[in-house]
N, C-alpha and C positions, 0 to 999 in steps of 0.2 A: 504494500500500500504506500502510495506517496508521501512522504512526509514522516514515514516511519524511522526512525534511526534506533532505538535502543540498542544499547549493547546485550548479546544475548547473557540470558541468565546463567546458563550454564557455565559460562568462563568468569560469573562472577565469586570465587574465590573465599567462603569462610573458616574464619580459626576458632572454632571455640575450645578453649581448657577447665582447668579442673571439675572437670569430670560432671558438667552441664547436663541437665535432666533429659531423657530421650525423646521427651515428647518436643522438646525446641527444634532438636536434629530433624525428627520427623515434621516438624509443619515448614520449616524453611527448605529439608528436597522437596517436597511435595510441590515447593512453590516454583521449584526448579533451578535450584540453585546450589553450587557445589560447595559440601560439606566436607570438612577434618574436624578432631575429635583429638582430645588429649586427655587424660583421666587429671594430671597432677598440674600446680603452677609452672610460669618460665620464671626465672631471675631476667634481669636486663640484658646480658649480654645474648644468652639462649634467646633473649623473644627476638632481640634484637636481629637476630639470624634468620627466625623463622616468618618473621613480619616481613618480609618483600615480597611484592605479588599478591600481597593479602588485602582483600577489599573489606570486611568487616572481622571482627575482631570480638568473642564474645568471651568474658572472665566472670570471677567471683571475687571474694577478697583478697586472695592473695597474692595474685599477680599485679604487680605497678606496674602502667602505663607513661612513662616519663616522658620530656621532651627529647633524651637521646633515641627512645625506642621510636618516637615521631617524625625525628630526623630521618630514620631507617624506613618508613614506612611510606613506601613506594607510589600506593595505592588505594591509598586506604580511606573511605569514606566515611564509617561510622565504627562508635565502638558501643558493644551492649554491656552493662553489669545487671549481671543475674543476681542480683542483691539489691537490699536498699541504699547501701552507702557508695561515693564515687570518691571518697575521699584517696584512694588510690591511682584514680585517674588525675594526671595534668590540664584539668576541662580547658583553662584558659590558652595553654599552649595548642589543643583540639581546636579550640574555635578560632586560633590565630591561623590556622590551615583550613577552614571548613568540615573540619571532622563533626561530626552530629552523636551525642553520647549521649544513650538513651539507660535508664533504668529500670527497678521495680519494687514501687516506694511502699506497695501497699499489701505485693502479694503473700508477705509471710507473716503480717502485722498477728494473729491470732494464734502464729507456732509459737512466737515469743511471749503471747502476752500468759498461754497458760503454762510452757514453761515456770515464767516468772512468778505465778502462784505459786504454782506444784513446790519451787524452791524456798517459797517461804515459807511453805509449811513446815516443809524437812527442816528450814531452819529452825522454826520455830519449836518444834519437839525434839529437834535434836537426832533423827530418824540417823545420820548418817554415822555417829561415832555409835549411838546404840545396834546399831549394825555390825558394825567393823565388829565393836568386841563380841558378837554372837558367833561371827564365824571364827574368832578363836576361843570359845566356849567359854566365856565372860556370859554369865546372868545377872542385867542391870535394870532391874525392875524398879524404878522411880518416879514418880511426878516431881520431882526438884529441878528448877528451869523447864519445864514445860508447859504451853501456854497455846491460847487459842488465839486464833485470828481475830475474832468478834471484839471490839471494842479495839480495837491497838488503831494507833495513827499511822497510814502510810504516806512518807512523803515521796512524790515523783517528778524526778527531776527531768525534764522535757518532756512538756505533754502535745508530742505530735499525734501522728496514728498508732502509734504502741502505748505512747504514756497515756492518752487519752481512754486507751478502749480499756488500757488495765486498770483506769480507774475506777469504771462501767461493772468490772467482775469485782474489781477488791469491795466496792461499795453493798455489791449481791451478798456475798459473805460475810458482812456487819460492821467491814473494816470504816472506818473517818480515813478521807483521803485530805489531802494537801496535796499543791505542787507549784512548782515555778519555773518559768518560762519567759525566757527574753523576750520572746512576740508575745503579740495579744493574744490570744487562747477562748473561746470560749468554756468556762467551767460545764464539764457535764453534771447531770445530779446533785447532789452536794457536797461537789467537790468545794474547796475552797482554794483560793489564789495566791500564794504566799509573795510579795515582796519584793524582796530577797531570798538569796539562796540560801544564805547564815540563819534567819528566820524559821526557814523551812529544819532547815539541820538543828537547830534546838529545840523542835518539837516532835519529831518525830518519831517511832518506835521502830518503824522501816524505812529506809533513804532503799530508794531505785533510781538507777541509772538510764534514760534513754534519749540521750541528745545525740547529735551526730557528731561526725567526724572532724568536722575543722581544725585548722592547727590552732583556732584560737582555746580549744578548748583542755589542748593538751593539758596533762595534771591540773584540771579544773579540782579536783579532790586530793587532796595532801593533808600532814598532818595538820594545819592549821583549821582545814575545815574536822578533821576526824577531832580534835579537840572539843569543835564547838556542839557532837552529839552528845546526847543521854549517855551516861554509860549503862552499856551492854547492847546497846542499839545493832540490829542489824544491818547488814549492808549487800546488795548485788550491782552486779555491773555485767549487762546483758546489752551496750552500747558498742562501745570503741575502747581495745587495751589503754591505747594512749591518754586516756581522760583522767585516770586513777594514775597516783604512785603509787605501788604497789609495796615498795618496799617497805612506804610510812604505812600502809592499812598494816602489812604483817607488824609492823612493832604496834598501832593498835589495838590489834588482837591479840598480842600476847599482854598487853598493859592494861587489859579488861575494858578498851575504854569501846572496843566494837564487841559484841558477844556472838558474833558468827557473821559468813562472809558467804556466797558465791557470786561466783566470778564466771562467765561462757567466753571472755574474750583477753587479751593479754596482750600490753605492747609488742612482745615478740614473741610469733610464731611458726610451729614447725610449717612448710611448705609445703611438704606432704605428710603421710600417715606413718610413715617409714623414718621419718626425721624424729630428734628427741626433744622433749621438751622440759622444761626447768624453769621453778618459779621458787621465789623467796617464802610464797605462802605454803606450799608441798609441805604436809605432815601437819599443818595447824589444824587445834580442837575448833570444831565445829566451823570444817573450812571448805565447802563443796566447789571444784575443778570442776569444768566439761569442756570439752575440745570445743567453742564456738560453734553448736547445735541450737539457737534459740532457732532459726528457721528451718532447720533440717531437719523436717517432717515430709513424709513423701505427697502429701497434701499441698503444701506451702512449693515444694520444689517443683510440682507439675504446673501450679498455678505461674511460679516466676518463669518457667521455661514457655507457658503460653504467654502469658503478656508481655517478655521482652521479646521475644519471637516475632508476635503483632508489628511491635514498634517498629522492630527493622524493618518488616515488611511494608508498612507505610511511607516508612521514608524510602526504600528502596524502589517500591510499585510507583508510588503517588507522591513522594515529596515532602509528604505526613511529619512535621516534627512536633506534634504534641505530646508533652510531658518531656521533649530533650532537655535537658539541664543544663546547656552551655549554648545552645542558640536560641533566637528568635522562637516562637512557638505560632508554628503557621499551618492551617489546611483552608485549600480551596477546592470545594464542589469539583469534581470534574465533568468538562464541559462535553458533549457529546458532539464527537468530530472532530478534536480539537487535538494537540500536539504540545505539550506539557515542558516549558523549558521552567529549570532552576537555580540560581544566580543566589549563590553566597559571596557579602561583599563588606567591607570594614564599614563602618556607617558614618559616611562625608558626605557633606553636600554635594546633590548634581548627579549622584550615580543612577537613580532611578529615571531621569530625564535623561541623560545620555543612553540607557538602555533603549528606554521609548525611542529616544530618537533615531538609533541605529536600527531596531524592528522598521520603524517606518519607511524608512530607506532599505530597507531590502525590500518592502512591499507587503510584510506580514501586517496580518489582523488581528488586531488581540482581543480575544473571547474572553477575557477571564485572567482577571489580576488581584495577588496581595502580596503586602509587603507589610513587614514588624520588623523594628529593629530595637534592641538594646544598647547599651552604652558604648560598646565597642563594635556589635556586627549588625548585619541588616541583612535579611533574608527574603526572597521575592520571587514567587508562582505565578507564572505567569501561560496561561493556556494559548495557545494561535491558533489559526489555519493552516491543515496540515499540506499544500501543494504550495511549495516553494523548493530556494536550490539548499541546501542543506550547507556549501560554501560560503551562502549571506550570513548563517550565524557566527563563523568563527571570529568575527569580527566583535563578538559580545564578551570573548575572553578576555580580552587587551581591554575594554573598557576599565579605569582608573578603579582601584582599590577593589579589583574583583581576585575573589578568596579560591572562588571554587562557580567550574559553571558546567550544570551537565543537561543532558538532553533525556526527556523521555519518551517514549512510544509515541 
């Protein structure tokens, strides 16, 4: 058909690693597009090898995306994280190329949030050292420190889609929630809105973790703040390693002033399953470890591997970048008959007129136009008439401060 150019799908090229859920595999061939598969992370130099030729690019957390791996990547259009956080991605060095980095902010929100009970329970009764000592035939039949949910204060710290919903269940269970959040939040039920963070830490009987990744929040919890709880207060961090020092909670917890801890994540972890792991809390009373499972439910993993799937497919089919985290967030209706160009471009004055104006002079019609820009880029769908010479557009690349310009069907 006239006016057709797409590159076919088949030579379109994807990487996905650590060991991404089957069902993502299966809906992107389906869509005809060529798949690789890696069970474990790459380190930078490894990815750095393996990304040329690679047109999407899908991880978890433990691969980083840096600007050296970006310099190396050849061809690369978008990158997906099969998780909620992108804090491993370089998003701003992505969007200084056109790369489109998409996520999946919401699909494991309820593996974590009953995690996060289930672990206060255990904290709260103590389930895991009265365990230990049964399987070495210790009988330690007590109520001394153990306690119910009903009535205790949980504080929650970040009330996005995890802190939010866990507020929803802890509240079901008789708990008083609190929480505090930098953005404005609406409280669900009767939660309550603390302030301050220090606020929140002197009142509460459980501190939970769920803000994200940014560097600004690295060791947000140190001993300063472990000072300012209850003593015997519990503690989780089912967030990001980096937000906790770890090594001030373990002298907490041996100083009585935390009375039990888990932890699902840890500034430095093993890359695969087969690597070791070592933590200063390893062997503390009343101290539960999990390898970074709050979303690793097979529930949660088929859901992230459908809806980052989607994503790419949108951007890939249609141009689709709703819910990208580093560009513009644009979909335009597609137009029937029409011939779909895409123009990622730094966001200066003139670019969107000089586009127009170079369409006009080739003689194209444009069916169907948007453009959204943010502080740094500007993104713009633009539908035509598909009978022209295909030579008229390449004249749209050179247009001043363009990022990325591709053609669709």
């Amino acid at each position: 058909m006239a006016g057709r150019w797409s590159y076919p799908r088949s030579r379109i090229k994807m990487l996905l690693l650590e060991n991404i859920h089957p069902a993502a595999v299966e809906r992107l061939e389906e869509a005809g597009y060529s798949v690789e598969t890696m069970k474990g992370a790459l380190d930078e130099d490894d990815l750095i090898e393996k990304i040329k030729g690679v047109h999407v690019l899908g991880i978890r957390s433990k691969t980083n995306v840096t600007e050296r791996v970006l310099e190396a990547a050849d061809r690369l259009l978008a990158v997906a994280a099969f998780c909620i956080g992108t804090n491993q991605i370089d998003l701003d060095a992505c969007a200084a190329k056109g790369i489109a980095v998409f996520n999946a902010p919401y699909s494991n929100t309820r593996s974590v949030v009953e995690l996060a009970i289930g672990l206060t329970i255990t904290l709260m009764r103590d389930v895991v050292d009265k365990s230990t000592a049964m399987h070495t035939g210790k009988w330690n039949k007590s109520a001394d420190g153990s306690r119910e949910l009903r009535g205790k204060t949980l504080g929650i710290v970040g009330y996005g889609a995890i802190g939010s919903q866990l507020s929803v269940l802890a509240e079901a269970l008789g708990m008083r929630v609190i929480f505090h959040d930098q953005s404005e939040r609406l409280a669900l039920g009767n939660a309550k809105r603390m302030r301050s963070l220090d606020a929140l830490l002197a009142e509460a009987d459980v501190v939970t973790l769920h803000v994200d990744g940014r560097a600004e929040n690295t060791n947000l919890i140190g001993a300063a703040q472990f000072q300012m709880m209850r003593p015997g207060t519990l503690f989780l961090n089912l967030s990001r390693g980096h937000v906790v020092n770890v090594g001030d909670l373990a002298q907490a917890i041996q100083g009585g002033r935390v009375g039990g801890a888990a932890l699902d994540v840890f500034p430095e972890e093993p890359r695969t399953n087969a690597d070791p792991f070592e933590s200063p809390l390893m062997g503390l009373k009343n101290v539960i470890l999990t390898p970074h499972i709050g979303g690793s439910t097979e529930e949660a993993q088929e859901a992230i591997a459908e809806f980052a799937a989607e994503r790419l497919l949108g951007y890939l089919n249609r141009g689709d970048t709703t819910f990208c985290v580093n560009l513009p967030n644009v979909q335009l209706t597609e137009v029937s008959g029409g011939h779909r160009i895409l123009h990622i471009h730094r966001n200066q004055p003139g670019v969107l007129a000089e586009l127009n104006r170079e369409l006009s002079a080739a003689g194209l019609n444009i069916l169907g136009q948007h453009l959204k820009t943010d502080e740094k880029t500007g993104y713009v769908i633009m539908d035509v008439d598909r009978d022209y010479d295909p030579q008229a557009l390449r004249v749209l690349k050179s247009v001043a401060g363009t990022l990325r310009f591709r053609l669709l069907h």
